[in-house]
N, C-alpha and C positions, 0 to 999 in steps of 0.2 A: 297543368295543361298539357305536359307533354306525354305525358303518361295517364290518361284516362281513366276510369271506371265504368267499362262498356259490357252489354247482357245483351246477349242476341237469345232473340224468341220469337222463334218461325221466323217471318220474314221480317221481323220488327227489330230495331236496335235501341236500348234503353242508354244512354250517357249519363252517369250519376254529378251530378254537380252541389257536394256540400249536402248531404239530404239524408230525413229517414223518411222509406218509403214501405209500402206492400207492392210486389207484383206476381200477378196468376196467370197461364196460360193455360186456357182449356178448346177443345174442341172449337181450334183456331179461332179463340177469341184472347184477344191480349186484355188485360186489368191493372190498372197500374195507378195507387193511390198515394198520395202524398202528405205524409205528416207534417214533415218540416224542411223547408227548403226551396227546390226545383227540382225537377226530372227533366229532362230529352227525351224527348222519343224517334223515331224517324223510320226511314219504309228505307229498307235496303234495296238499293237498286243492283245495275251491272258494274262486276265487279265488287259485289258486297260493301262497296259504297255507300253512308248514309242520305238520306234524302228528303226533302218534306218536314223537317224539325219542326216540332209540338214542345213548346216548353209548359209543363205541368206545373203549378205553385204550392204549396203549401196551403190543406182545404180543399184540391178538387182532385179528381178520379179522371182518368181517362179510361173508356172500353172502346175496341177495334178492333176491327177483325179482319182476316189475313185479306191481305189483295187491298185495303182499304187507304186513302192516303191521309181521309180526314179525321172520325172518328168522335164521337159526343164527350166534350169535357165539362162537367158539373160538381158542384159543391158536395161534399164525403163528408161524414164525419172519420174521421181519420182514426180515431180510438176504434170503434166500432170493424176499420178495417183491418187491423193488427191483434182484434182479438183473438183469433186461431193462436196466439203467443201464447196468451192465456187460457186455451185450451177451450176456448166459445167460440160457436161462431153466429152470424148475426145474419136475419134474411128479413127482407120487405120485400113479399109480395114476387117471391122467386118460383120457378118451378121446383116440382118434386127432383124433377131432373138433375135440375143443376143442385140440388142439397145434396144428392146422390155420389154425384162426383167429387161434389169435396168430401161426404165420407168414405169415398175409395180411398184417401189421401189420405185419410188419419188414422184407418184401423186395416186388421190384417184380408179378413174376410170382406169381396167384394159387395157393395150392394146393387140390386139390379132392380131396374122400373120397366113393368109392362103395360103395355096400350095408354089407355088412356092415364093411369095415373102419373105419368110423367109430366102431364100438362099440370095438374091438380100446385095450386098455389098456397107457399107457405111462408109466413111470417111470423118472427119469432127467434129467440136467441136458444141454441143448442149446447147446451156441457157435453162435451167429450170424455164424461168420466168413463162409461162402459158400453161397449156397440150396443149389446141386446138393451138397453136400457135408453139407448139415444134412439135405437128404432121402436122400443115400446112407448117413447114418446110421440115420437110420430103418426105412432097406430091412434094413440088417445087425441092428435087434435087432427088427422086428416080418416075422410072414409078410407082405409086404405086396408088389405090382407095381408099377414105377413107368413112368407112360408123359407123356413128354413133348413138348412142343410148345411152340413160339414165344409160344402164347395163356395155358398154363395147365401146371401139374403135376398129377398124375391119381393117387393112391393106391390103389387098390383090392386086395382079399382075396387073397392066393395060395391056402385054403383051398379 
């Protein structure tokens, strides 16, 4: 107790209490799932003082986003969030967008979504074995064009 296990993210402060946990921050959205245990969470005020305490349990997921005090807490499958361990990752019914940015995260060469296929929704568990090979999946279950270059990979709408 007297010495903590505290994660500042953005304006968010995680307090580890006994737990395994996932947590993501993206484009000031906090994610914070819980395998086993409890999380804290809390809104840092003035002063960097925590504030607002969310205890998270073991089974459910907190998302929130920056500036926010409350935030949706709902049942995870907790495997399913840890899978990136294991070099998968797992989406229901997510944007293109957001797949996107977690494969900035895993491989070297950026990927990038224009117009509309960023909305475009995907579901389904991804292997991380090889970029070109995770985005030739993508081509085969979303309408989407893939154009490539040495700088960047390009998704954009076939629609």
């Amino acid at each position: 107790p007297a010495r903590p296990f505290l994660i500042t993210a953005g304006a968010q402060q995680v307090r580890v209490v006994g737990t395994a946990f996932d947590l993501s921050r993206h484009d000031g959205r906090l994610m914070v799932a819980v395998r086993r245990g409890v999380v804290e969470v809390s809104r840092l005020g003035a002063g960097g003082r925590p504030s607002a305490v969310v205890r998270i349990p073991a089974g459910y997921e907190l998302v929130r986003r920056d500036g926010e005090s409350g935030g949706a807490i709902t049942p995870v499958d907790a495997d399913e969030a840890v899978a990136w361990r294991r070099r998968r990752l797992v989406y229901h019914d997510q944007s293109l967008r957001d797949v996107a940015a977690d494969l900035n995260r895993a491989f070297a060469i950026p990927v990038q979504v224009t117009g509309a296929a960023g909305d475009l929704r995907f579901s389904g568990v991804l292997v991380l074995d090889d970029e070109d090979a995770v985005v030739g999946r993508l081509k085969a279950f979303l309408p989407v064009e893939v154009d490539r270059s040495a700088n960047a990979i390009v998704l954009s709408s076939r629609q």
